[in-house]
C-alpha angles and dihedrals in degrees: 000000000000127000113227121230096254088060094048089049095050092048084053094053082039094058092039101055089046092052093051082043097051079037091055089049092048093048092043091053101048089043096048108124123195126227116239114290093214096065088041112108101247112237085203139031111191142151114249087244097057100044085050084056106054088042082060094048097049124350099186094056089037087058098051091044098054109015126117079000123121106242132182114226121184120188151108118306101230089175145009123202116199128209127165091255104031145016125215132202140211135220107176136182132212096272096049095259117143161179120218123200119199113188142223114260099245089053094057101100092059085044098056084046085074124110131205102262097027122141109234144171118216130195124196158127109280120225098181148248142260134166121263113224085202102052089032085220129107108241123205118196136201135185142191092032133171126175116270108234 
């Protein structure tokens, strides 16, 4: 069976648009930008206690329900971790437990203002929680954060 020329020239074009198409993809994702959190209308408002609770209670319907989903959380800051691009804080709970805020570039400067005890309120996109077998603790995380004011 032979494959004439106008087939092999179609499966070329073929292969070619579907390689600027998966190029484009690839280019849009890792140029995606976000808008500023800050200015961004909260799904959720919820204290850090009881979001570590519900984690706790039920990780996997925990996680529909917040995840990739802008969410308020006001707490305590019980840590701050400081890096040379981002800060993240800590909200903690007895049993070690916790959920962890790293925040957006341009909201750095408020960010490093924080003091440990501080009663804050957080807003930012959730990426989730799951428990940690080697911490023995349940960990929410959230990116792309700015204070709530």
């Amino acid at each position: 069976m032979c494959i004439s020329k106008y087939k092999i020239k179609n499966i070329i074009i073929a292969g070619i648009v579907i390689a600027l198409g998966l190029g484009l993809l690839v280019w849009y994702r890792y140029t995606e930008t976000f808008g500023d959190t800050g200015k961004e209308k909260s799904a959720y408002t919820i204290s850090a206690m009881d979001i570590i609770k519900e984690f706790k209670r039920n990780d996997t319907i925990a996680n529909k329900k917040y995840a990739e989903k802008i969410v308020t959380v006001t707490g305590i800051v019980t840590a701050l971790e400081f890096a040379d691009t981002t800060v993240n804080i800590k909200m903690a709970d007895r049993t070690g437990s916790y959920v962890i805020f790293a925040f957006q570039s341009q909201h750095l400067a408020e960010a490093k203002s924080i003091k440990q005890g501080d009663d804050v309120s957080i807003k930012g996109s959730c990426s989730g929680g799951a428990y940690s077998e080697i911490l023995e603790a349940e960990f929410i995380t959230f990116k792309r954060c700015a204070l709530n004011k």
